[in-house]
N, C-alpha and C positions, 0 to 999 in steps of 0.2 A: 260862742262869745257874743254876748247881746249886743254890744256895742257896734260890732259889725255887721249883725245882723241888721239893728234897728238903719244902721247906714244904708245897705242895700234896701231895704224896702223903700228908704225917704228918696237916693238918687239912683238906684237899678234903673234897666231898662231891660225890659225883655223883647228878644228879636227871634221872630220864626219859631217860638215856642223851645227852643234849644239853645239861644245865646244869649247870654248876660251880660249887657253892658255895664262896666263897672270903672267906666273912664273917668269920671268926676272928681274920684279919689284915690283909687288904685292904680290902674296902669297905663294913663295917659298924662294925667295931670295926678299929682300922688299928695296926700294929706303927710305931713310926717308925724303931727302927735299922733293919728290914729297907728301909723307903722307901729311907736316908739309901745304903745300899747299894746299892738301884734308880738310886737318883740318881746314884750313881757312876758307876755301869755307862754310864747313859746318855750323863753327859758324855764319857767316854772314848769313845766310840764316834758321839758329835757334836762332838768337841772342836775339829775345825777348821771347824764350818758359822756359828759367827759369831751365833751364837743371839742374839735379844736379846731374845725374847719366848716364854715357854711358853705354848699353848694349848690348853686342857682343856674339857668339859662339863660339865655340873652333874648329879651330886652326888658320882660315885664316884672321879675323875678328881683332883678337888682337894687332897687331900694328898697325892698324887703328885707331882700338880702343882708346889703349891708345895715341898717341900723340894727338889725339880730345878729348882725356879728359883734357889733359895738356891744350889746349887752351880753353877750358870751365873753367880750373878750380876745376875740380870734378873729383870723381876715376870712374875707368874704373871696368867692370866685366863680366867677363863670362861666359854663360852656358858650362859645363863639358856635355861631351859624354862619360863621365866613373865617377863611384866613386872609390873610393879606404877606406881605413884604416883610414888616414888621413882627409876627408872626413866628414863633418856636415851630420848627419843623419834626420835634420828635414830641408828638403829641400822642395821646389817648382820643380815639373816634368811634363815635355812633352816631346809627341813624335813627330819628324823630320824625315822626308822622303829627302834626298840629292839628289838632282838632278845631281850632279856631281857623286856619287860614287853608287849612283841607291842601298841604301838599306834605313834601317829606324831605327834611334838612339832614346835611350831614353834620355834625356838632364837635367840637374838639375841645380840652384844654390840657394845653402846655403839661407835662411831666415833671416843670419845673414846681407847678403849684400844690401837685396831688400824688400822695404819695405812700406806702404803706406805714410808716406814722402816725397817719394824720387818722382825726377822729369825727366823720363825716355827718353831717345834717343839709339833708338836703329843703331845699324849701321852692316852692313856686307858688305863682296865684293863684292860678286855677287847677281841679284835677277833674278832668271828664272819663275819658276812657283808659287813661294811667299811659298811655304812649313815652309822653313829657320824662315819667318817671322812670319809668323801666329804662329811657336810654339814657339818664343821667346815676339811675345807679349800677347800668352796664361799666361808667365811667369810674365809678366807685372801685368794682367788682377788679376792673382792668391795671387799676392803682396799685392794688394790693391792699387799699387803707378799710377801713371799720364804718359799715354803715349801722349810727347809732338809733336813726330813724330819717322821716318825711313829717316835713309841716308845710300846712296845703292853707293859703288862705278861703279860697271859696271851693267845697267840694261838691260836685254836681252829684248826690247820693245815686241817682233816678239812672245815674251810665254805667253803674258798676265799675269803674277802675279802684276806686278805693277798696272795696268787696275783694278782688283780685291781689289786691298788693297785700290786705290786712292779711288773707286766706294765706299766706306765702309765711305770718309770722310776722311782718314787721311794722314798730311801732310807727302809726301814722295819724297825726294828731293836725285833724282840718277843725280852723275855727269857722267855721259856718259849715253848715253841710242842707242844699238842699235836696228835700225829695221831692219837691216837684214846681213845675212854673207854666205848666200849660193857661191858657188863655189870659197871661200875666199876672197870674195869682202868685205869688211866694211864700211855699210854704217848706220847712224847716223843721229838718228834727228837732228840735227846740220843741215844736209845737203841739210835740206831741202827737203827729199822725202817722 
């Protein structure tokens, strides 16, 4: 998706040749036209999988999330990296290892929200080495519900998690995919290399 691309290269930052700063617009401070045009992309490109449920992670995932639920249609939900008081105690749990913050979360959500019904798209922003995913479609898998696919806003091409989950059969539609960012070059399947 050029639009997203052209954004990453105007406000990226590359750190240590392996982290993508992409706080300016996505996961810190968040653009919502550009979401609202993530979200497009996405539905056209799952518009025949019958979505009925977006599912995201907590924290960077969720305004994603949800304006792609808005344009499906359907609510949005997140895996929690914490419970609290407030808190469904008969939940669906896995563990996530974060490639970004380099430790390993336990992740739940409620039984109330997901369910074998429901018709799953999972979504996050980033995908490195596929951790993220694998234990949010563990969550899927645990539900009983239909994983219709993964939509990845920035895919790191160069870590292989995408390679790994496509290799499995499932449909996984990242709008930006880089292959490579060493000495803060951004370079993009797009690019043709």
């Amino acid at each position: 998706m050029k639009l997203l691309e052209d954004r990453i290269r105007r406000e990226g930052i590359v750190k240590d040749g392996e982290i993508l700063r992409v706080d300016s617009f996505l996961n810190h401070q968040m653009d919502p036209a550009l979401f609202r045009e993530m979200a497009k992309e996405w539905h056209r490109r799952f518009a025949d999988a019958g979505v009925t449920k977006i599912l995201t992670i907590e924290a960077s995932g969720i305004g994603l999330a949800c304006i792609t639920a808005e344009e499906f249609g359907c609510r949005a939900v997140f895996a929690k990296k914490s419970s609290g008081r407030n808190m469904d105690s008969d939940v669906y749990s896995t563990k996530i290892v974060s490639f970004t913050k380099g430790k390993e979360f336990d992740v739940i959500v409620s039984k109330r929200f997901l369910g074998p019904e429901d018709r799953v798209l999972i979504l996050d922003d980033f995908l490195a080495n596929g951790c993220a995913l694998e234990g949010l479609m563990d969550l899927v898998r645990q539900s009983g519900a239909t994983l219709c696919g993964c939509g990845i806003a920035i895919e790191k091409g160069f870590q292989g998690g995408g390679a790994k989950i496509r290799a499995r059969g499932i449909q996984l539609e990242s709008l930006a995919i880089l292959l490579d960012m060493e000495g803060g070059e951004l370079v993009f399947e797009e690019d043709g290399r």
